[in-house]
C-alpha positions in Angstrom: 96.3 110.7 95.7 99.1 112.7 94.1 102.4 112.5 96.7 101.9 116.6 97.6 98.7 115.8 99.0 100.2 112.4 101.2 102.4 114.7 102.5 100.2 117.4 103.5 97.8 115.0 104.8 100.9 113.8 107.0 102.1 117.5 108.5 98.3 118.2 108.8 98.2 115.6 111.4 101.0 117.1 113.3 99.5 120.5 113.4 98.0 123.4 111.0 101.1 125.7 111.5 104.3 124.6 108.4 107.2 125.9 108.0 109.2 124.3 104.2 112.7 125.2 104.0 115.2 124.6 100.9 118.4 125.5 99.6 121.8 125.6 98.2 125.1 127.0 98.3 125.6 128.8 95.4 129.4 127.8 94.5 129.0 127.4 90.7 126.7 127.4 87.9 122.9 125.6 89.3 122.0 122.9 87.0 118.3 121.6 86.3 118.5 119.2 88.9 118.4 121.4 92.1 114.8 122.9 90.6 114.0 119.6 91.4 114.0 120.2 95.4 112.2 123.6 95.0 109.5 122.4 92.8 108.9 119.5 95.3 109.0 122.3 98.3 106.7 124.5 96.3 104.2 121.1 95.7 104.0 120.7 99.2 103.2 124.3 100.0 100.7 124.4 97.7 98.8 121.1 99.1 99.1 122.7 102.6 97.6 125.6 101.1 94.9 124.3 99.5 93.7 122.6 102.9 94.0 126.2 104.8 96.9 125.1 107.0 99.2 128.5 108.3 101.8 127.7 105.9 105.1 129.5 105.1 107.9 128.6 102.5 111.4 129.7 102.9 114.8 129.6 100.6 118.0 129.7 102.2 121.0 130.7 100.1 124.0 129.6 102.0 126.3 132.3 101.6 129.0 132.0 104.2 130.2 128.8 103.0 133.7 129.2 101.2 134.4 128.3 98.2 136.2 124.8 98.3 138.2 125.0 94.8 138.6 126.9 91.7 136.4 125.5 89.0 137.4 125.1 85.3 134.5 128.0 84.8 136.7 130.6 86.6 140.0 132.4 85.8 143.1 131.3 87.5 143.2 134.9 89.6 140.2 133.1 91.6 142.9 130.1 93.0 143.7 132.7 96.1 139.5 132.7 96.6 139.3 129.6 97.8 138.7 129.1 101.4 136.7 131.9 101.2 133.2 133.0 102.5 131.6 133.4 98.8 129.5 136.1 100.0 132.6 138.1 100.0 134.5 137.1 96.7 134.2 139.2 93.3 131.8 138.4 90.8 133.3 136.4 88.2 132.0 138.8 85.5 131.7 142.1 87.4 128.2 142.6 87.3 127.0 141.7 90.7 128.0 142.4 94.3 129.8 139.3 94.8 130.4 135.8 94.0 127.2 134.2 95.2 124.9 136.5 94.3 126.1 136.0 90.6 125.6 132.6 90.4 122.1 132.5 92.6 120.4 135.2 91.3 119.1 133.7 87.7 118.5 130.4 89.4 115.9 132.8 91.9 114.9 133.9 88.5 114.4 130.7 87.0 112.3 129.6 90.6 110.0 132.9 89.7 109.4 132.3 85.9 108.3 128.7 87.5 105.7 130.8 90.1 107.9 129.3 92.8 108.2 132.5 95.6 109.4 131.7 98.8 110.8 134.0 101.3 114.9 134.4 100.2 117.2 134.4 103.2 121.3 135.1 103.0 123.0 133.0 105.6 125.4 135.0 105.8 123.0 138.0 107.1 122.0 135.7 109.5 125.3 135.8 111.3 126.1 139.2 110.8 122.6 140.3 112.3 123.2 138.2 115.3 120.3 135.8 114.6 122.5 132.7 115.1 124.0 134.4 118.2 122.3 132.0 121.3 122.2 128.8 118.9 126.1 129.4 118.5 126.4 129.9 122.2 124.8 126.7 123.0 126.7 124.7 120.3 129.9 125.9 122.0 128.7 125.2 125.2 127.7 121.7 124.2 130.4 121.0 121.8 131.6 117.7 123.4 127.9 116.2 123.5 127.9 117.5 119.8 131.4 115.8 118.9 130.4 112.1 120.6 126.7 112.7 118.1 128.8 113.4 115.0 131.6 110.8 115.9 128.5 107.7 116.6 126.0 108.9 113.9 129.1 108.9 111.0 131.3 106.6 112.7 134.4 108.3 112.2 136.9 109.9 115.1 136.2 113.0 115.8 138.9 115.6 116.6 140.1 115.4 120.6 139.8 119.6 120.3 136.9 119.8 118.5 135.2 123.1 118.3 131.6 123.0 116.3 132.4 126.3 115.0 135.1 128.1 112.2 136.6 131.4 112.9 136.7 133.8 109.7 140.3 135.3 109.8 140.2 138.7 109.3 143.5 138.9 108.0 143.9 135.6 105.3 140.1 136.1 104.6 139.5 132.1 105.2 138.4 130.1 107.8 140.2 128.6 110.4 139.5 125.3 112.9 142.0 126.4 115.0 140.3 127.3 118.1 142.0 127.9 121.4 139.1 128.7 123.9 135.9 130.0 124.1 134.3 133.3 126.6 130.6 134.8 125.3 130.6 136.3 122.9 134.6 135.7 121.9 135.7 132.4 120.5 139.8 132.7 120.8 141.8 131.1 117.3 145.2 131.0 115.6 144.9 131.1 112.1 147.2 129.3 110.1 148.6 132.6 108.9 149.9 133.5 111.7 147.1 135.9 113.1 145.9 135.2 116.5 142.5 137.2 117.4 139.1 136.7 118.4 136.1 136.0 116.7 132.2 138.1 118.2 129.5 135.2 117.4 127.4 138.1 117.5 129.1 139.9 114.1 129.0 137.1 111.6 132.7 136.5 112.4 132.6 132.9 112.1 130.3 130.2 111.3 128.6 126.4 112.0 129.8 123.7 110.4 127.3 122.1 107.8 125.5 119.2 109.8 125.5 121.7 112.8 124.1 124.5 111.0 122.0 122.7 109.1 120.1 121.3 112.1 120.5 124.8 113.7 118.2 126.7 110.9 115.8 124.2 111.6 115.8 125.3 115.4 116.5 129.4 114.6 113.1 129.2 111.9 110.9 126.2 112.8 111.4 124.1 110.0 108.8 121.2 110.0 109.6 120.1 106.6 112.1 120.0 104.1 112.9 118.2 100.5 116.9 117.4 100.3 118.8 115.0 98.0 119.0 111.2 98.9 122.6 111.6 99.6 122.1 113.5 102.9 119.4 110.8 103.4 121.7 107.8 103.6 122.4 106.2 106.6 124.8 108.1 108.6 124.3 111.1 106.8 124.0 115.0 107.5 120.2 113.9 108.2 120.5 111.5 110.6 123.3 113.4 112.3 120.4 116.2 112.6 117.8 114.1 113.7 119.8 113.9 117.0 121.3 117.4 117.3 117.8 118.5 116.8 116.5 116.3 119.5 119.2 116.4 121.7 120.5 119.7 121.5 118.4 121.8 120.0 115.2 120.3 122.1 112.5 119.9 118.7 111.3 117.5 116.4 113.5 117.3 112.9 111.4 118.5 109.9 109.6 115.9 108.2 112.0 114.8 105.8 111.4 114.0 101.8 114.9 112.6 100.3 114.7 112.7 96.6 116.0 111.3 93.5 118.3 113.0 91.2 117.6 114.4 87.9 120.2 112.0 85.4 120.9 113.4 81.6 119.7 110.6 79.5 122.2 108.5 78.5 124.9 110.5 79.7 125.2 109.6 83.5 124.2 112.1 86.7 124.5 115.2 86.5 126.8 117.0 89.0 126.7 120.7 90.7 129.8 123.2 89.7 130.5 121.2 86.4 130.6 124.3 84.4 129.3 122.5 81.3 125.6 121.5 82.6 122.5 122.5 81.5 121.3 125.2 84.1 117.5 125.8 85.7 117.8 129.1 83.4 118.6 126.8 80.1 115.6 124.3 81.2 113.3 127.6 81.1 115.0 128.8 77.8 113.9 125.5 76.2 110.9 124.6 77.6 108.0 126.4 78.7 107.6 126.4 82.6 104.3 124.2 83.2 106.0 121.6 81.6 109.1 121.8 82.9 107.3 121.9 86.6 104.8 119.5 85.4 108.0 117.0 84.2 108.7 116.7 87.8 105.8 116.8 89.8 104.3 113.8 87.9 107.3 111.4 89.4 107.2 110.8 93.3 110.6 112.1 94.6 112.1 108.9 95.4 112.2 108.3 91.5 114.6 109.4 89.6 114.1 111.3 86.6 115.5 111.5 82.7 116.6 114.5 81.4 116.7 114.6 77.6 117.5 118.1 76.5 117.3 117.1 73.0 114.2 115.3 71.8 113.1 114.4 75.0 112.2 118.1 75.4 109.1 117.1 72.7 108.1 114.0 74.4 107.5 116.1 77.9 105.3 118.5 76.2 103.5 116.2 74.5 102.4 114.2 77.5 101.6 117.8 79.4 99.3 119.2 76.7 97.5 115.4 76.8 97.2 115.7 80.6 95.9 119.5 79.8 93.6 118.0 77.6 92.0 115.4 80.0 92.1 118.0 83.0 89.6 120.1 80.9 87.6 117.7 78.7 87.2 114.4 81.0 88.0 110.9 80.3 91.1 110.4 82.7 91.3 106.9 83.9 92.4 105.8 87.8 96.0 105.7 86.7 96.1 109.3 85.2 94.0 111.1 88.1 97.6 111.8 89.9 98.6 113.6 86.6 95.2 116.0 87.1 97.0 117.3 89.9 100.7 117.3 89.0 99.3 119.6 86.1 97.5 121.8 88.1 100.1 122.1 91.1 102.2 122.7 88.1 100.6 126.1 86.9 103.1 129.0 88.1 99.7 131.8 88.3 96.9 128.9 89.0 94.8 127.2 86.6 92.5 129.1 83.5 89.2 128.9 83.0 89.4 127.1 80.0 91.0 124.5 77.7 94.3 126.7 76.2 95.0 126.5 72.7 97.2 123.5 71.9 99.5 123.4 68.8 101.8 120.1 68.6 105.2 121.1 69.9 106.4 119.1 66.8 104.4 121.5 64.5 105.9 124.4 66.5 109.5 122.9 65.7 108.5 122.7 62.0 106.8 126.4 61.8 109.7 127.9 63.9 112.3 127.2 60.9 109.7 128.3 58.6 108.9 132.1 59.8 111.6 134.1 61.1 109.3 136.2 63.2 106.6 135.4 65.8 103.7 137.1 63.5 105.1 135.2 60.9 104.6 131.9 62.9 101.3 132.9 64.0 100.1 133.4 60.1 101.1 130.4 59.5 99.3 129.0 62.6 96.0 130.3 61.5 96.5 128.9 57.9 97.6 125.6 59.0 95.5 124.9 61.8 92.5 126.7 60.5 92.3 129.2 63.7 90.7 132.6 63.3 91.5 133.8 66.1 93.4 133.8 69.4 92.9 135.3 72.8 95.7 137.5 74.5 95.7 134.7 77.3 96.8 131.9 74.7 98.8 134.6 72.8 100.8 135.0 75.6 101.4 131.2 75.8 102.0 130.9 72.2 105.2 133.4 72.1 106.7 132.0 75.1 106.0 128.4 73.6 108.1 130.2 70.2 110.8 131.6 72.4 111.5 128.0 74.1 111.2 126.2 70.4 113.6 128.5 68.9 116.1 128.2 71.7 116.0 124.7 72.0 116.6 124.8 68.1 119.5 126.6 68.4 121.1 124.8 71.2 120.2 121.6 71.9 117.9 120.2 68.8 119.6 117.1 67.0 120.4 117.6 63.7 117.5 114.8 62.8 114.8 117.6 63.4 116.7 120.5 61.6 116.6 121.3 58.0 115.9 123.8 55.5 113.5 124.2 52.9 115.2 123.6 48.9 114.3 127.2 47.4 114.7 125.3 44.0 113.3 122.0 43.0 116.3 119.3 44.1 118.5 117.8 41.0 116.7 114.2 42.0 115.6 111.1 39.8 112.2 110.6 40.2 110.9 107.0 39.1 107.8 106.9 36.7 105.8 105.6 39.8 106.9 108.4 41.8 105.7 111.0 38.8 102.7 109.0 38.2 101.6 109.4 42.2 103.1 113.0 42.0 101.1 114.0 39.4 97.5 112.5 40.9 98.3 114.3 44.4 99.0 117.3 42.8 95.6 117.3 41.3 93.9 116.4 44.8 95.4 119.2 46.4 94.3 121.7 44.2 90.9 121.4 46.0 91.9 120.4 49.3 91.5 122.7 52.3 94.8 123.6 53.5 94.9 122.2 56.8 97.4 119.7 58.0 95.4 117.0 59.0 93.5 116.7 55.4 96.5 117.5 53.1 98.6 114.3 55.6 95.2 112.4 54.9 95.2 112.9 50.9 98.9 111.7 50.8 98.0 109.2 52.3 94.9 108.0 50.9 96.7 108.5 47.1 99.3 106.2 47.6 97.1 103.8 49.1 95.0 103.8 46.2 97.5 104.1 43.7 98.6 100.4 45.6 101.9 102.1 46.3 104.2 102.1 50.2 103.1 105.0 51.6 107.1 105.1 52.8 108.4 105.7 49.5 105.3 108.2 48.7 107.0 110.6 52.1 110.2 110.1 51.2 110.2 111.2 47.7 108.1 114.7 48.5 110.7 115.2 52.2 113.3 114.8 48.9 111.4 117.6 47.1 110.9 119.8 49.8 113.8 119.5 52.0 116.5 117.0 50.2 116.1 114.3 53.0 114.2 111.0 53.4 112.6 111.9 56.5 111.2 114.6 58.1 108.3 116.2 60.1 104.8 115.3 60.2 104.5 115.5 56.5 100.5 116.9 56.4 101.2 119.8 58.8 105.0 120.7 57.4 103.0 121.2 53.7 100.4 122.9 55.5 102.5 125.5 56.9 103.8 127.1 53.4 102.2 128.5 50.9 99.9 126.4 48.9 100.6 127.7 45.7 104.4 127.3 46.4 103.4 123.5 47.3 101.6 122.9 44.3 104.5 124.8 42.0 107.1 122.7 43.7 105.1 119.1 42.8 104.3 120.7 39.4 107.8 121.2 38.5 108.2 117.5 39.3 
C-alpha cells in the first residue's frame, strides 16, 4: 500500500473530519526541496479524499516573521531590514507589495502548475484580524508553565523574565523581548531604541515565538496532521516542544506528525533555504514537466531522502514516469511496482486520462529540441520519426509543455555531453577503407528503409554486424559525420529526426 494511503488509513481511525497544514516563511528564494512537504501534504489529502473523509488542506505563509540577515541575493540598502516583520519590507525588485509576497508568490505558482491548491493563509493577517487574540491571552497568562515546557523539552535555561510573546516597535520597526508587564489586551515593552509603549494583542502588534505559535495554529485551525522537515522532528525539537504545549496548554491532541527527508543535489551536498544560488520549485517546473516532478517524490516514503540531479538525472526521472505510465494503463506491474500505480496517479495535477498518453523518449525530445527551432517544427519531425499521423489536443498539450521543459533544461542545466550541433558540411575527417566500405553498404540499405528510428538504429546495426565489424566504431564514425563527436544520442532516432535525403547526401559524400 502506497505510504498516502497508510496514513489516511491512520487519521481515518481517529475520525472522518482532517485538517493538513504546511508552510514556510518566505525569507529568500524557495528551493525544490520545500515542494517536497507540500506534495506529501497534497498526497495525504488526496488519499483522505478518495476514502470520502471531510477533509481540508491549508498553507500557511508565515509572514510576521522578520527577516534574520541580509542575504548575498539582496542589496546592501536591505542591512537596516533585518529584524523586520517581512510582511512589511520592500520588494527586492519593486514589483510586489512587499518582501514576502515576492518571494512566495511563484513558489504558490509552482504548487498550482503541480494541481496542489490549498487554502493560502498570511500569518500576519491572522494577528492583525485578531484571530490569535484569546490564544495570545492564554500564552501570557500561562507563560511560566510555558517557559518550564520549553526549558525541559530543549534542555536549555530559559530566561527568569520570560515573556512567550515579541512586541513590534512601532518606532525601530523590529521586534523587541523586552517586556515589562502584561494587562488585556496591552503587553507593556521597552524597545531597545529607546521607545517605551504598549503593544494591542488584538492589532497584530506583536507576535508568538516559533515553537509557541507553531503549536498555537494547530489549536486556532484544528490541525490533525502536518508533513515538516526531520529537523523539527529530532528529539527536543520544535515538535516535541509542541506535543506538550498542545496538550498542556492548548488542551488537544498534536497533529499527526510525518517528519521527512530532505531533497540533496546529487553529489553536491544538502541543499539549504535562502542560499540565493539554488535551484527553485519554479526552476524544477521550468525543467521538468509536473507529473514527474510530483511523481519523483511521491514514489520515495518521506523518511527517505531523495537525489536531485538537475542535469541528467532530469532524463532518468522521466524515463521511469512514462514506464510507470505505461504499466498503469497496459498491465503487467509486478508486487514491487503496485506502490508506483499510485504515486503516478496521486501524482496527476487534474486526475488521471482515459487513456494511455502519447509517449516520446525524453532522450528523443533532447535530440529533436536542438534540431527544430519551433514547436511545429518539433512536432514534424515527431510525426516523421516516430511514424505518428496524428495527435489529440489532450497529448498536444502535453507535448509543448514536455518541449518547453526540454528546451529550458537545455539551456540551463544540460551537460555539455548531451549538447551539440549538427556539421552543416561534411567534417574534414579520415575515414578508414573499412569505415567507407560499411559506409557505402548502409547507405544502400537506407535508401529503402522506412524512416523510423527504430528500423534505421536496427539497419546500422545489423550492417556492421554482418560486415563482422564493432558496432562501436560503426556509431562513432557516422556521430563524426554528423555532429564531429564520438558519441552521441540514440543514433537510429537522431538520423530519423532529419531529413532523409540530407542523411543519405551526408553518407554519400563520404
Amino acid at each position: 500500500m502506497h505510504w498516502a494511503d497508510v496514513i489516511a488509513n491512520t487519521l481515518m481511525a481517529r475520525g472522518d473530519k482532517h485538517l493538513i497544514s504546511t508552510g514556510i516563511t518566505p525569507s529568500g528564494y524557495i528551493h525544490v526541496g520545500s515542494l517536497r512537504e507540500s506534495i506529501t501534504a497534497n498526497a495525504v489529502y488526496k488519499a483522505l479524499k478518495d476514502k470520502s473523509a471531510d477533509a481540508d488542506f491549508i498553507y500557511l505563509v508565515d509572514s510576521y516573521d522578520p527577516l534574520r540577515k541580509r542575504y548575498p541575493f539582496l542589496p546592501e540598502s536591505f542591512e537596516k531590514e533585518v529584524g523586520k516583520p517581512i510582511c512589511y519590507i520592500p520588494c527586492p525588485d519593486n514589483c510586489h507589495d512587499n518582501y514576502a509576497e515576492h518571494f512566495i508568490t511563484p513558489f504558490l505558482e509552482a504548487l498550482g502548475e503541480l494541481g496542489i491548491k490549498p487554502r493560502i493563509i498570511w500569518t500576519h493577517k491572522l494577528y492583525e484580524e485578531g484571530k490569535f487574540t484569546d490564544i495570545v491571552d492564554l500564552v501570557l497568562r500561562e507563560r511560566a508553565t510555558i517557559a518550564s515546557i520549553l526549558g525541559e523539552v530543549t534542555g536549555r535555561k530559559m530566561p527568569e523574565n520570560f515573556w512567550p510573546f515579541t512586541p513590534e516597535c512601532p518606532k525601530c520597526g523590529l521586534f523587541t523581548d523586552k517586556v515589562l508587564g502584561y494587562e488585556f489586551p496591552y503587553v507593556h515593552y521597552k524597545c531597545g531604541c529607546g521607545h517605551e509603549g504598549d503593544a494591542d494583542i488584538r492589532k497584530g502588534q506583536g507576535k508568538m515565538p516559533w515553537r509557541v505559535e507553531w503549536a498555537a495554529k494547530w489549536k486556532l485551525f484544528g490541525v490533525t496532521c502536518e508533513p515538516f522537515g526531520k529537523d523539527h522532528a529530532a528529539s527536543g525539537g520544535s515538535y516535541d516542544s509542541g506535543v506538550r504545549l498542545a496538550r498542556e496548554i492548548f488542551e488537544m491532541e498534536p497533529p499527526h506528525p510525518i517528519p521527512y527527508e530532505f531533497i540533496q543535489f546529487k553529489c553536491r551536498g544538502q541543499m539549504h533555504k535562502s542560499t540565493g544560488n539554488v535551484v527553485t520549485g519554479s526552476d524544477a517546473l521550468l525543467i521538468t514537466p509536473a507529473p514527474v516532478l510530483a511523481f519523483g517524490v511521491l514514489r520515495y516514503n518521506p523518511e527517505r531522502h531523495i537525489d536531485y540531479d538537475p542535469g541528467l538525472g532530469i532524463i532518468d526521472i522521466v524515463d521511469e514516469y512514462d514506464k510507470v505510465e505505461s504499466l498503469y494503463f497496459n498491465g503487467g506491474a509486478d508486487e514491487k511496482e503496485i506502490d508506483l500505480l499510485r504515486a503516478y496517479e496521486i501524482a496527476q495535477p487534474t486526475g488521471v486520462r482515459s487513456k494511455l498518453p502519447l509517449q516520446v523518449p525524453y532522450r528523443h525530445l533532447v535530440s529533436i529540441a536542438q534540431i527544430a527551432d519551433s514547436y511545429e517544427g518539433v512536432v514534424k519531425v515527431l510525426k516523421r520519426s516516430m511514424n505518428i499521423d496524428d495527435i489529440s489536443e489532450e497529448d498536444m498539450n502535453v507535448l509543448k509543455q514536455r518541449i518547453g521543459c526540454v528546451r529550458h533544461w537545455l539551456n540551463a542545466f544540460a551537460p555539455e555531453e548531451v549538447l551539440y550541433i549538427i556539421s552543416p558540411e561534411r567534417p574534414d575527417m579520415e575515414i578508414s577503407d573499412d569505415e567507407r566500405s560499411y559506409i557505402v553498404e548502409l547507405l544502400e540499405r537506407l535508401r529503402t528503409t522506412e524512416w523510423i528510428g527504430d528500423l534505421i538504429h536496427n539497419a546500422i546495426y545489423e550492417t556492421a554486424k554482418g560486415r563482422g565489424l564493432q558496432p562501436k566504431v560503426c556509431f562513432q564514425v557516422l556521430y563524426r559525420l554528423f555532429i564531429s563527436r564520438r558519441s552521441g544520442p540514440k543514433l537510429g532516432f537522431f538520423l530519423s529526426t532529419m531529413d532523409k535525403d540530407f542523411v543519405l547526401k551526408r553518407l554519400s559524400e563520404a
